[in-house]
N, C-alpha and C positions, 0 to 999 in steps of 0.2 A: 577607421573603425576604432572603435571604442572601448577596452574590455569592460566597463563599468553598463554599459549600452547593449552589448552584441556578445557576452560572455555567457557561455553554461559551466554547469558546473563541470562537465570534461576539461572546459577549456583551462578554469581556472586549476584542473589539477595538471595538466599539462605546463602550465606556467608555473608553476611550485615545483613542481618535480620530472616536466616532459613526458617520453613517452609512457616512465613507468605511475608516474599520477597519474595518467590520462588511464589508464588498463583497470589501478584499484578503482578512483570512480566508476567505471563502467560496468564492474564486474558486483561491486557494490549497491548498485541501484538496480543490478539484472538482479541478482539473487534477492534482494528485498520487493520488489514490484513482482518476483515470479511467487514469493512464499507468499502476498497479499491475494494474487490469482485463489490460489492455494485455499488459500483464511474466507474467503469469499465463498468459495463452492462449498468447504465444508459447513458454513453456514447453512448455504440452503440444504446441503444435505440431512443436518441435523433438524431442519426447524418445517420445513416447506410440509412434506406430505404430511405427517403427524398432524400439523394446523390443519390441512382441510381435511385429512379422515375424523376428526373431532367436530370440525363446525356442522360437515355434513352428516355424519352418523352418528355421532356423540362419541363419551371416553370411553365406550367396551359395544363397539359396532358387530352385530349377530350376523347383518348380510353378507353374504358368500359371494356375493357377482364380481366380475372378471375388473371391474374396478374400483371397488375394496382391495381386491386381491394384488391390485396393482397399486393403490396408495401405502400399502404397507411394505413393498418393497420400494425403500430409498434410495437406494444405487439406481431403478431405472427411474424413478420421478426426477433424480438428479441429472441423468444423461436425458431423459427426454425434454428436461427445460434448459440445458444446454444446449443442447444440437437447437432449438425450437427458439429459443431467445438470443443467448448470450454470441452463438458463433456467429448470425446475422449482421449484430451488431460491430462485432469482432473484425468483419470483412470490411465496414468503413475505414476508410483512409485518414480521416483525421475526426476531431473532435465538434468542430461547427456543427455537424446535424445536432447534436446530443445536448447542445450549454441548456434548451429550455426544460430537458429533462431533471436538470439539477434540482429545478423545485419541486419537483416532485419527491424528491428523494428527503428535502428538507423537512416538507410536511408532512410524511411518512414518521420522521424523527421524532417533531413535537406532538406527534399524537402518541410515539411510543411512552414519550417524556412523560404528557400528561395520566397518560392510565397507567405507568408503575407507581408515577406520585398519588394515585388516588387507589390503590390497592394495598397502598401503605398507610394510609390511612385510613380507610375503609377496614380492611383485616374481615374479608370475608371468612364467617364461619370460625373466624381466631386460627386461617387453617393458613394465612402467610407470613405475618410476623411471630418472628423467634423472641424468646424471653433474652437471649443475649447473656452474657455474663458483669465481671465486677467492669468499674472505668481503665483499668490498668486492663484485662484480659482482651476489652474491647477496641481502644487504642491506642495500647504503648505495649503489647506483647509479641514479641518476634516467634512468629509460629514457622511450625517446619513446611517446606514448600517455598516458602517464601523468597531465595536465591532463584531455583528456575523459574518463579512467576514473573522476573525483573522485565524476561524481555514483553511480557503484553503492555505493560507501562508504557516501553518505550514504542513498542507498537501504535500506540494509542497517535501519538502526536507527529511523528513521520514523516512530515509530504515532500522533503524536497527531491525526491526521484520522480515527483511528476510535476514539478512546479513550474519548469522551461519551457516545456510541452504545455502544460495549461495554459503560458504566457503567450506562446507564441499562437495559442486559438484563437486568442482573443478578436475583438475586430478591427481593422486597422485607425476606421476613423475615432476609436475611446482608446484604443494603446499608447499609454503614458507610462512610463515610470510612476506617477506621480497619483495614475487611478491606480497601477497596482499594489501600490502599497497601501491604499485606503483599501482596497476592496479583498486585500490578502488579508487585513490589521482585522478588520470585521468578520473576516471569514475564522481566523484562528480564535477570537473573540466569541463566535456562536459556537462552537467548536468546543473552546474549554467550558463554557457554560451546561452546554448541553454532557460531556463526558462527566464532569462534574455532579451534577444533579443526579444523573442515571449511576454511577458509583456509588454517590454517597448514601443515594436512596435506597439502594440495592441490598448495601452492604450493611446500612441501618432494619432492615428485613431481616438478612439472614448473618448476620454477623459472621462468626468465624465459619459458618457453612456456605460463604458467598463463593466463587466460582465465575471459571472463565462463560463458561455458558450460560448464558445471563438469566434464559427460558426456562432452561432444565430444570433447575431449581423452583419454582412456583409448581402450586398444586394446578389440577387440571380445572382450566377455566375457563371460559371463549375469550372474553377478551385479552387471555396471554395469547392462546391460539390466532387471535386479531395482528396480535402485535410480533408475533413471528413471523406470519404473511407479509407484513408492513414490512421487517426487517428483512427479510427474505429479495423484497420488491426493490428495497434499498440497495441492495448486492448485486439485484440482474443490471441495475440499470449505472451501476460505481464500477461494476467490472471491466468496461475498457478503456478507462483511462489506466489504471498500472499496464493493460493488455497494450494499450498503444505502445507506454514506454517500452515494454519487453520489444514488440516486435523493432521499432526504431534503433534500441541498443544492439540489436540483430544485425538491422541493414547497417549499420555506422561501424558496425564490426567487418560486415560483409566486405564495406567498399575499400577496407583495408588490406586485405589480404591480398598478396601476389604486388605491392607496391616494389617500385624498383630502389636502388639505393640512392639515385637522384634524388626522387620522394622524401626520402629517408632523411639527406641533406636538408632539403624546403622543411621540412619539420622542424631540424634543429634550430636554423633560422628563423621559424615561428616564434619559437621558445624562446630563446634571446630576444627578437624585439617585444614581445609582452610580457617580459619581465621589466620594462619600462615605459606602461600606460602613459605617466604621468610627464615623461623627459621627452619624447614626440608628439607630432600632427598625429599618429597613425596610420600614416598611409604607409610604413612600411610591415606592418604585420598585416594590412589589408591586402600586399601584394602577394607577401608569402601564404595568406590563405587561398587565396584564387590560383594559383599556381600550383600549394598542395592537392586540392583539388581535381586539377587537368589529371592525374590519373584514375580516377574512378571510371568504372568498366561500364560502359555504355547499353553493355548486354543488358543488365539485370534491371538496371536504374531508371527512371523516368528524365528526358531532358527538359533540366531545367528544374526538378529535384532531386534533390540528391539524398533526399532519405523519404524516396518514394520508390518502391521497386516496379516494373512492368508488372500487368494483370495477373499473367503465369505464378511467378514469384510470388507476389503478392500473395497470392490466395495460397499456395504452398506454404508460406511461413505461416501465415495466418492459421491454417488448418492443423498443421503439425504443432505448435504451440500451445491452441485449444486445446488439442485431443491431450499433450502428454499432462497438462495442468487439472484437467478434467480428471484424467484417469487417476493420478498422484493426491488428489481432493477426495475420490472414492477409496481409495484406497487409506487414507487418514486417518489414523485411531478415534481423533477428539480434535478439538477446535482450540482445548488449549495448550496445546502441544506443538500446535503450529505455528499459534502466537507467540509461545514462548523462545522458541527456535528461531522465527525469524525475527523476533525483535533485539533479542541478544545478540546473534549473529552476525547479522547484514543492520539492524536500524543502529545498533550503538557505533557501528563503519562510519553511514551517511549521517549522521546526528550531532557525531562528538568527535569521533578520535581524527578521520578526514579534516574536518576544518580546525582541527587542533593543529595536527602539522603542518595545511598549510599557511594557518599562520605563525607560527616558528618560520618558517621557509622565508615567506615575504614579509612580515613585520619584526620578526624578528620576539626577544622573550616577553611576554606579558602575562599576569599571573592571570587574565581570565582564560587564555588558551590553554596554561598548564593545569589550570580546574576540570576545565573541558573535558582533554585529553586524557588524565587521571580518570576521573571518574568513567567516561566510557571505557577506558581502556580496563576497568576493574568489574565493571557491571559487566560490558560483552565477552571478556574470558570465563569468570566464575557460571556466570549463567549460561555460557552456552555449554558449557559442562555437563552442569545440572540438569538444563532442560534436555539437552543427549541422553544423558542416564535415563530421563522418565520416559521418551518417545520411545526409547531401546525398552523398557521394564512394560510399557501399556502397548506392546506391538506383541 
């Protein structure tokens, strides 16, 4: 085995640091894929009913019937398209049924793209572009907010807490190294393009009255109300990829508990031989993986995956996960409170400061890890401060 080949990112904090890299990793990519759950629901909860009480009734609906009166409560338009969409989905086992959905989620995107670029220019009514202020007030003035906003930034860009898991969907006869790095390089490519565009357009709208909630801000219009459906549709159908990884860092958790000290030994021996990829065949850290292995508990697990649980299991984590990420998203003040907390928190972890030490650990000093590592390490304390102070101050 390979680590360049056959490595996650567990493994490589296990080999930088053993079992206690292997734990921050893990504990690192739960908390940021469970705060994205989170950012996703309060989405729909903010955007979903509002859009269709609008398309259907318009902006100040008079009828009284039992489903008006039900579009205007959000907490159950939000548990009814949970329980109705997202848990269904939730209960698959891995990501293959879903890859054809991605394009949908793509062109959901670019229609969002296209209609904030042409309301920006349009300026119906004169009633969405701001007069703005001087060049300095517009882009070189450091306003307040702006320490707990750092984590939606880093929010923004994110993926490697589900990058393993998307690799490993893939199908076996296009699995290269060599496609996924063209089709990661294009992916993060349409990615900055598109967050770009929708930023800069946004914040050329409402300048220093821009905001994490990108809708809220536009006067009422159908086709915002369009494009919060759209966005909406984006998050039923993005929500279980983080949902997979959560439940996977579950079972890889699961299958560790109650290991014996033998185990314990097989581990340390992992660690030492893949702290030398390069000086071996690999067949000995391939031994000490197969061997670590033989104890996971045969009750829970499926034979022959090992981060697959039996039916039971299965739909237990599955359901309890849902339910607590569901309820934690209704309960949410605001959307950018979420973002800001877990982007500071848990994203400057998986982003910066994690691969900052380990490469100290394995390469040893280089001034781009100590950029890295600085800068995350100053972004995710300050901000996760700040953004605590506001979620405590808007609760």
């Amino acid at each position: 085995m390979s680590i360049q080949s056959n490595g996650s990112y567990e493994t490589l904090g296990k080999v930088a640091f053993g079992q206690a890299g292997w734990i921050a990793v893990l504990m690192s990519k739960f908390l940021y894929s469970f705060g994205c759950l989170i950012a996703y629901i309060v989405v729909i909860k903010d955007n979903m009913n509002v859009a269709v009480l609008h398309l259907l009734y318009g902006n100040h609906p008079s009828d009284t019937s039992w489903f008006v009166r039900l579009l205007k409560r959000e907490e159950v338009v939000t548990l009814l398209l949970s329980t109705l969409v997202i848990l269904p989905l939730c209960c698959l086992r891995d990501m293959s049924s879903l890859t054809n959905l991605s394009a949908v989620s793509v062109v959901a995107m670019v229609f969002i793209v296209i209609i904030i670029i042409y309301l920006y220019f349009d300026n119906p009514g004169d009633s969405v572009r701001g007069a703005g202020g001087t060049l300095y007030e517009n882009w070189f003035e450091i306003r307040l907010g702006y320490l707990e906003s750092l984590g939606t930034f880093v929010f923004t860009f994110v993926s490697q807490h589900t990058v393993h898991l998307t690799y490993e969907s893939i199908k076996s006869d296009v699995k290269s190294l060599e496609n996924w790095k063209m089709v990661s390089t294009v992916a993060i490519s349409i990615a900055t393009v598109v967050s770009l565009t929708v930023g800069v357009t946004v914040y050329c709208t409402f300048w220093q009255h821009a905001g994490s909630d990108l809708f809220e801000m536009y006067p009422p219009l159908r086709s915002i109300d369009f494009c919060k459906m759209l966005l909406c549709l984006t998050m039923l159908l993005t929500f279980p990829l983080p949902f997979f990884t959560c439940r996977e860092l579950i079972i890889v958790s699961l299958t560790q508990i109650g290991r014996s000290e033998c185990e314990t030994a097989l581990d340390d021996e992992l660690h030492v031989s893949l702290q030398e990829p390069f000086l071996n065949d690999g067949h000995a850290e391939e031994g000490a993986l197969e061997r670590s292995n033989e104890g996971i508990s045969s009750r829970i697990v499926v034979e022959g995956q090992e981060k697959q649980l039996l039916l039971p299991y299965h739909l237990g984590v599955t359901i309890l996960l849902w339910s607590i990420t569901t309820l934690l998203a209704i309960l949410a003040p605001s959307l950018g409170d979420v973002l800001d907390l877990v982007g500071c928190a848990a994203g400057t972890m998986i982003a910066f400061v994690l691969p900052g030490l380990f490469s100290f650990r394995l390469q040893g000093y280089t001034h781009l890890a100590a950029v890295i590592l600085a800068v995350g390490g100053i972004v995710g304390l300050i901000g996760t401060v700040f953004s605590l102070q506001k979620l405590i101050t808007d609760m």
